[in-house]
C-alpha positions in Angstrom: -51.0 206.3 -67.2 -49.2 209.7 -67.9 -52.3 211.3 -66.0 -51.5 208.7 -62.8 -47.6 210.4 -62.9 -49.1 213.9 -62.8 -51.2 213.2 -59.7 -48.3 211.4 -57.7 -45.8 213.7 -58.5 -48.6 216.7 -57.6 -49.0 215.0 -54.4 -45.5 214.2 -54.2 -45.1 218.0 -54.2 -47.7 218.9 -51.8 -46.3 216.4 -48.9 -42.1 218.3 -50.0 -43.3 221.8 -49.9 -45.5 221.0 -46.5 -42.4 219.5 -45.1 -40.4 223.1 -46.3 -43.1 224.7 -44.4 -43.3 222.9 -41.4 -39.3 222.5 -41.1 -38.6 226.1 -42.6 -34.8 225.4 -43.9 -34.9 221.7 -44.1 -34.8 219.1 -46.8 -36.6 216.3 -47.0 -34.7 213.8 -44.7 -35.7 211.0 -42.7 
């Protein structure tokens, strides 16, 4: 299960950091 976590949260951090890139200085907001 604790492997499951890693790979949302690692995906979870892909999809945050490509929304920093493609924003530049914006949070995560809908």
């Amino acid at each position: 299960m604790s492997r499951l976590l890693d790979v949302l949260q690692a995906e979870r951090n892909m999809q945050i950091h490509q929304n920093l890139r493609g924003h530049g200085t914006r949070p995560l907001e809908p």
